[in-house]
C-alpha positions as CSV (number, residue, x, y, z in Angstrom):
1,X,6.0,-33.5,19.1
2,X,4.5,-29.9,20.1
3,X,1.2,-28.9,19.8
4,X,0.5,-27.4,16.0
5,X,-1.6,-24.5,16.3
6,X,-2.7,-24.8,13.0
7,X,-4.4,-28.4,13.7
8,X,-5.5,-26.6,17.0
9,X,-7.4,-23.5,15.0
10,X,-8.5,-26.3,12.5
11,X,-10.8,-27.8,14.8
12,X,-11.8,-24.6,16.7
13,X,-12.4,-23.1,13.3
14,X,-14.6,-26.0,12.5
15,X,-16.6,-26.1,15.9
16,X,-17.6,-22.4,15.5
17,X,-18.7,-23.3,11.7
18,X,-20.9,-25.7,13.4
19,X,-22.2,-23.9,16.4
20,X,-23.8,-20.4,17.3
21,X,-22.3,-20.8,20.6
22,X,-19.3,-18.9,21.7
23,X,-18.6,-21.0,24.8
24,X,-17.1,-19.3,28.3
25,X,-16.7,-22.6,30.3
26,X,-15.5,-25.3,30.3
27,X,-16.6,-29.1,31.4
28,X,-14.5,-32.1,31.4
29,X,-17.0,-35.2,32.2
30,X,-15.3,-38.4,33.7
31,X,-16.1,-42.0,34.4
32,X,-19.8,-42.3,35.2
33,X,-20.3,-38.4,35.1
34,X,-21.3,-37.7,31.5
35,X,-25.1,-36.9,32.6
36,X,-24.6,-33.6,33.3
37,X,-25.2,-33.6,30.0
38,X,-29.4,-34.1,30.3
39,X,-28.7,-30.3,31.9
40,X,-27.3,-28.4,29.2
41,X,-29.6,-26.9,27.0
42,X,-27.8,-28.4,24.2
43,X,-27.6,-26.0,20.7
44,X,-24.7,-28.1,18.9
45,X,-23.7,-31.8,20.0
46,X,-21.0,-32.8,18.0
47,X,-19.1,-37.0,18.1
48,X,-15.5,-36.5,18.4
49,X,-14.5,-38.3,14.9
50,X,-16.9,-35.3,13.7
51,X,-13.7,-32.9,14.3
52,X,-10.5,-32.2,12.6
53,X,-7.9,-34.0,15.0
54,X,-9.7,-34.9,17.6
55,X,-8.5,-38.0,19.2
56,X,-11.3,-41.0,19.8
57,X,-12.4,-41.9,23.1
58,X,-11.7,-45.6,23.2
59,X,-13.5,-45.9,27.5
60,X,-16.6,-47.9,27.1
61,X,-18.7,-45.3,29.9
62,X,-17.4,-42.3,27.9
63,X,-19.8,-40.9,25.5
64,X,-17.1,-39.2,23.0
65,X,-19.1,-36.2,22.2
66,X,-18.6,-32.6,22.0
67,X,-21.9,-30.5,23.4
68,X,-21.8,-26.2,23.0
69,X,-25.0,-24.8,25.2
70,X,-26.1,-23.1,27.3
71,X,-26.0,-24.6,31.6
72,X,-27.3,-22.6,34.3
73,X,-27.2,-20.1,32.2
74,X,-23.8,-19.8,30.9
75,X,-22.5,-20.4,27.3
76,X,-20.7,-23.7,28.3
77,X,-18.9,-26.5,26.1
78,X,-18.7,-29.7,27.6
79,X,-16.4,-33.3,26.8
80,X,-18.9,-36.1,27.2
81,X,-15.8,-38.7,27.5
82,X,-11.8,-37.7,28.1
83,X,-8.7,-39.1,27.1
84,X,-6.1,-40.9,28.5
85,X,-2.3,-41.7,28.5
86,X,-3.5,-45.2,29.1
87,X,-5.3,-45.8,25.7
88,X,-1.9,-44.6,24.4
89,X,-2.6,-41.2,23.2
90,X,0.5,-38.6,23.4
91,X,0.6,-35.8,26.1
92,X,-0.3,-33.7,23.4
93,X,-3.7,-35.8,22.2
94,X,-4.8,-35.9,25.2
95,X,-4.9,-31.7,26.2
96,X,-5.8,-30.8,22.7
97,X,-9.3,-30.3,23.5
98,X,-8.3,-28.0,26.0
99,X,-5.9,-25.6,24.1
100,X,-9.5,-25.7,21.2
101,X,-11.5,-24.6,24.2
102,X,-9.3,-22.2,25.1
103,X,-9.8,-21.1,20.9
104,X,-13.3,-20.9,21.3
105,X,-13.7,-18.4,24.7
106,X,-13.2,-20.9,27.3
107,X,-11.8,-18.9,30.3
108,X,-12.8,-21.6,32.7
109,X,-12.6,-25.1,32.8
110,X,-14.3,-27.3,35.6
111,X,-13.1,-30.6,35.3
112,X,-14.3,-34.3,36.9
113,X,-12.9,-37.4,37.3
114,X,-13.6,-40.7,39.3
115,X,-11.0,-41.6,41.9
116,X,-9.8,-43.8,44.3
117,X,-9.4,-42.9,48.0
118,X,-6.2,-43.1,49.5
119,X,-6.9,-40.8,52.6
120,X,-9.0,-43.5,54.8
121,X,-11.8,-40.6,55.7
122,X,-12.6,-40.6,52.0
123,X,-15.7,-43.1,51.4
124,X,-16.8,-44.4,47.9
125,X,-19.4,-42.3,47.0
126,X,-17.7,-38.7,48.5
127,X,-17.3,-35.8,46.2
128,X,-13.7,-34.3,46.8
129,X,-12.7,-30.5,45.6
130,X,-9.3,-30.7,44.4
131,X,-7.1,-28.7,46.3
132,X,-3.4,-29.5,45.0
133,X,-2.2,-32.5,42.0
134,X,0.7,-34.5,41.8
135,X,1.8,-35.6,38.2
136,X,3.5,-39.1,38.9
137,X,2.3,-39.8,35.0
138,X,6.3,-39.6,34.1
139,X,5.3,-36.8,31.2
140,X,3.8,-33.6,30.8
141,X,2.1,-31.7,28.1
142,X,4.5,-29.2,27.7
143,X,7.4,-31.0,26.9
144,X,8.8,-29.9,23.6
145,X,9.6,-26.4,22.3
146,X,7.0,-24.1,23.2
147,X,4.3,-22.3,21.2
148,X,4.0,-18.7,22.9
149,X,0.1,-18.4,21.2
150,X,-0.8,-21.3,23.5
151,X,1.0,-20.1,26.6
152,X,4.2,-19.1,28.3
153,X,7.2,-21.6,28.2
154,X,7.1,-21.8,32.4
155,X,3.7,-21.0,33.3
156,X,3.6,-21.1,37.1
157,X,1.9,-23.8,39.3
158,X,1.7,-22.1,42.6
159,X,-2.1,-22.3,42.5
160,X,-3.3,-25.1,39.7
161,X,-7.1,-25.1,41.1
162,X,-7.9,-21.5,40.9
163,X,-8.5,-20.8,45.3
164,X,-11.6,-18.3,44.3
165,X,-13.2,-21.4,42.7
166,X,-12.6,-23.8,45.3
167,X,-14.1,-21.4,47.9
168,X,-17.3,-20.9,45.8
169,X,-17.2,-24.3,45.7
170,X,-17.5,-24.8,49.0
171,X,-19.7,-22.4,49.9
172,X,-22.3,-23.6,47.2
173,X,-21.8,-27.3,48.6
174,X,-22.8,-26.1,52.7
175,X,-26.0,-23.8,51.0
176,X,-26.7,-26.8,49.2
177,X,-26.2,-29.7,51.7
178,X,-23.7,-31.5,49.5
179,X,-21.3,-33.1,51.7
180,X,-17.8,-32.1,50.2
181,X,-14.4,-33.2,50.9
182,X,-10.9,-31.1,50.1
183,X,-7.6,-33.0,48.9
184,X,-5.0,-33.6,46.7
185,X,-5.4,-35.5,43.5
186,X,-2.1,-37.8,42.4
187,X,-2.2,-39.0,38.6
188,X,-0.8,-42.3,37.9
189,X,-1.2,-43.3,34.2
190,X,-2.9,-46.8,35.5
191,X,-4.9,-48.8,33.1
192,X,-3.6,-51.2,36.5
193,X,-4.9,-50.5,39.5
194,X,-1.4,-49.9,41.9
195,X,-0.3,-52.2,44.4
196,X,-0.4,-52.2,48.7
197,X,3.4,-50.4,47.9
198,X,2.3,-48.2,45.9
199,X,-0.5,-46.6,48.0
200,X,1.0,-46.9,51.0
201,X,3.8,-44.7,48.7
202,X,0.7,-42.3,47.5
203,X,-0.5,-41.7,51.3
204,X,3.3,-40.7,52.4
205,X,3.8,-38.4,49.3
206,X,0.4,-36.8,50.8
207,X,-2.3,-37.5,47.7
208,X,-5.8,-38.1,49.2
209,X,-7.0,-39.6,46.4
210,X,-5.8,-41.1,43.0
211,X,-6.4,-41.5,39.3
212,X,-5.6,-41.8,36.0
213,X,-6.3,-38.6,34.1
214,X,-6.9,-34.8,34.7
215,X,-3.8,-33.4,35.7
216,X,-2.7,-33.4,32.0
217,X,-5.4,-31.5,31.0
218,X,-5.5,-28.8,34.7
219,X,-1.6,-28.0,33.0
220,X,-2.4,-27.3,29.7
221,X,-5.4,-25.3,31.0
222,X,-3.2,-23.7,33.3
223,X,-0.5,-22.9,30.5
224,X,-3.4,-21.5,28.7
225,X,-4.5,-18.8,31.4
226,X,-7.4,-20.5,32.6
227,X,-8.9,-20.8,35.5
228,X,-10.3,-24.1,36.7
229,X,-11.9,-26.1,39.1
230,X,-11.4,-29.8,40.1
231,X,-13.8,-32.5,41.2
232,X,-13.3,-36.1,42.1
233,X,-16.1,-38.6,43.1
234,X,-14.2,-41.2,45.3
235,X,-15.3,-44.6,44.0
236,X,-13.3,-46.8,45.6
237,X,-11.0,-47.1,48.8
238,X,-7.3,-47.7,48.2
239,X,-6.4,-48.4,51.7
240,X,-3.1,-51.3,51.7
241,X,-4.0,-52.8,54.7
242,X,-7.7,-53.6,53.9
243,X,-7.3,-54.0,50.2
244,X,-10.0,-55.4,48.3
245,X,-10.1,-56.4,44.2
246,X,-11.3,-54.0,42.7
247,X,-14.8,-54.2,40.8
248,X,-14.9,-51.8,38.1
249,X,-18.7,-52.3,37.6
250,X,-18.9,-51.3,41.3
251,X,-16.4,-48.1,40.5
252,X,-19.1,-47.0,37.7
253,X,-22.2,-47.8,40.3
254,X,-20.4,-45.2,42.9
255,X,-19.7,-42.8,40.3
256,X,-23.1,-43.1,39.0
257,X,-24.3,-42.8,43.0
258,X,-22.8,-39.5,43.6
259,X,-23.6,-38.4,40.5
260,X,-26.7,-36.2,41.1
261,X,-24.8,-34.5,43.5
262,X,-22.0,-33.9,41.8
263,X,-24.4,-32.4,38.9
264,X,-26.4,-30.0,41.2
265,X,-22.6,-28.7,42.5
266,X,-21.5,-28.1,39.3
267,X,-24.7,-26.4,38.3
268,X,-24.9,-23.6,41.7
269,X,-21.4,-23.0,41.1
270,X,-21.4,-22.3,37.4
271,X,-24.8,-20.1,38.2
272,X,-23.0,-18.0,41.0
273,X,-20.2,-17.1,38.9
């Protein structure tokens, strides 16, 4: 089914009744990353089931909240908790939050996930910029007869993670100390881990580091005209030949390690722009 821009200026329409904020970024928090949170200056915080179509975050580490503020000065809006095609929501569940932000002001989105690292330099614990995606999800948000108010029918995908961004980025991370690694994020739409095949497949198709989520949402953003910006923490290493069972209390303790880091990036480079 398309997106319905009525349902889509339904909730935006709601959020504003709710908020004085007229938000011009955007943050996506993922596994083990919602406490960026404690740094927003927070004027409305709203739980998803709150808003008019809204899916329901259904991942036990995401908060499922909707918080309008300010961070590092910026009128921000911020997803404590994503979506995924794994819970079983559609394509178009899963971006709606996007095409709302996009409603509301949002000309930016900086978006986060946790990741597994498929390029053997990558160490649980590493923050990665993300310099390229592949979708191996088997769908995209865009299927379906388009809506020209959300975006063009082909919007281009020459430069997904906006290069001005990613260059910030980087410079804020070697002012800052933060150690932080470039790559290419591949989406698979999990909840199983993949095999030995399968990464060894990943590493040949050139991703550095794997998920389950955010390439959805970097299209629709895209389609939308926004700009964005795209960080992985690496919490685990997917390396075939030294493959160990995965721990997912161990994935969230990485996350949760690199955390801090990841939160002072995310605030330099949001007070720079």
């Amino acid at each position: 089914m398309p997106q319905n821009f009525e349902r889509i200026s339904e909730a935006t329409e709601f959020i504003k009744g709710k908020s004085p904020i007229t938000p011009e970024y955007g943050v996506i928090l993922g596994t083990g990353l919602g406490r960026l949170a404690d740094s927003i200056d927070i004027a409305t915080e709203l739980a998803y089931d709150q808003i008019p179509h809204f899916p329901a975050s259904t991942v036990e580490s995401h908060a499922g909240k909707l918080l309008l503020g300010e961070l590092s000065g910026k009128r921000a809006v911020a997803m404590q908790g994503r979506f995924h095609f794994y819970e079983g929501y559609s394509m178009q569940q899963i971006v709606f939050p996007v095409r709302v932000m996009k409603l509301l002001g949002v000309h930016t989105l900086v978006v986060s996930n946790a990741a597994g690292g498929v390029n053997p330099l990558l160490r649980p614990g590493d923050i990665m910029a993300i310099t390229d995606h592949i979708n191996l999800l088997g769908d995209n948000p865009l299927i379906g007869p388009n809506d020209d108010r959300i975006g063009p029918r082909y919007p281009d995908m020459s430069e997904p993670y906006t290069a001005a961004l990613l260059d910030l980025a980087v410079r804020v991370a070697l002012e800052n100390r933060i150690a932080l690694a470039r790559g290419v994020y591949a989406a698979m739409s999990g909840p199983s881990l993949e095999t030995r095949a399968e990464y060894r497949m990943l590493k040949i198709l050139g991703a550095d580091a794997i998920g389950m989520s955010t390439v959805p949402e970097v299209i629709a953003a895209v389609h939308a005209g926004m700009k964005v910006l795209g960080l992985s923490v690496i919490t685990d290493a997917c390396l075939p030949d030294a493959l160990e069972p995965v721990d997912i209390k161990k994935i969230i303790a990485n996350a949760n390690r690199a955390e801090p880091r990841l939160v002072a990036l995310i605030e330099k480079v949001l007070a720079a722009l």
